[in-house]
N, C-alpha and C positions, 0 to 999 in steps of 0.2 A: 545825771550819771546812770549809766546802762549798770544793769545787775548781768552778770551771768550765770546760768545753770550750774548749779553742783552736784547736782543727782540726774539721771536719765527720766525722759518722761515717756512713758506710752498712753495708747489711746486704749480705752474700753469703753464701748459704747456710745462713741463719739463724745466723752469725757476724757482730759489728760490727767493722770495722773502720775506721783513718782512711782518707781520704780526699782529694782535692784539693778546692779551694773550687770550680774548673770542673766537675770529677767530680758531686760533690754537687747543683751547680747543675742541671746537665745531667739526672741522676736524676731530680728533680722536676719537674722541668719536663716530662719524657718521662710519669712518673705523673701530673699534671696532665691531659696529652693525651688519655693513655687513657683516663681515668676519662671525660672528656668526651667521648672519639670511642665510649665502649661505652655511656655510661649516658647523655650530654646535658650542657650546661651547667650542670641544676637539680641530681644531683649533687657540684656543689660548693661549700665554704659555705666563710666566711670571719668570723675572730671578729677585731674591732681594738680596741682600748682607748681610754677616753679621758682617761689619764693619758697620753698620747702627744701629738703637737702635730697643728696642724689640716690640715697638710699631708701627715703619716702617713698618720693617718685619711684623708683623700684620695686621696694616690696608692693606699692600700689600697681602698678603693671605685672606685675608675679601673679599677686592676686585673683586680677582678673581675667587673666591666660589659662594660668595653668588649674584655679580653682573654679572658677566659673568657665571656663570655654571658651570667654568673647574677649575679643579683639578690640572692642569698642571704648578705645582708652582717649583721651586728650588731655590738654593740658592748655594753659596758658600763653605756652613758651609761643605759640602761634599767633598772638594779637599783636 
């Protein structure tokens, strides 16, 4: 039997540890930044499913448009 995650984990120090769900938020969102304030928008890619509903896939394409800058969306629906 698989266990799932209930808490978020980050890394310090190349150690995981838990975390808060602001903490974790925060982290990504800050690696998000950077990766686009060092490399650009087209650095980021976004993979959504579409066993998800149409409004997932949505805000996940909103996201990455209009919040990040990149285009660079896929999905599933293509295999």
């Amino acid at each position: 039997m698989s266990k799932r995650l209930t808490t978020p984990l980050v890394r310090d120090a190349g150690e995981l540890r838990e975390a808060t769900w602001e903490e974790a938020i925060r982290r990504a969102a800050t690696g998000f930044r950077s990766a686009v304030e060092t490399h650009g928008p087209t650095s980021f890619g976004m993979f959504s499913c579409s066993k998800t509903t149409n409004e997932v896939n949505y805000a996940a394409q909103r996201f990455a448009r209009r919040v990040i800058g990149s285009n660079n969306i896929d999905s599933c629906n293509r295999t």
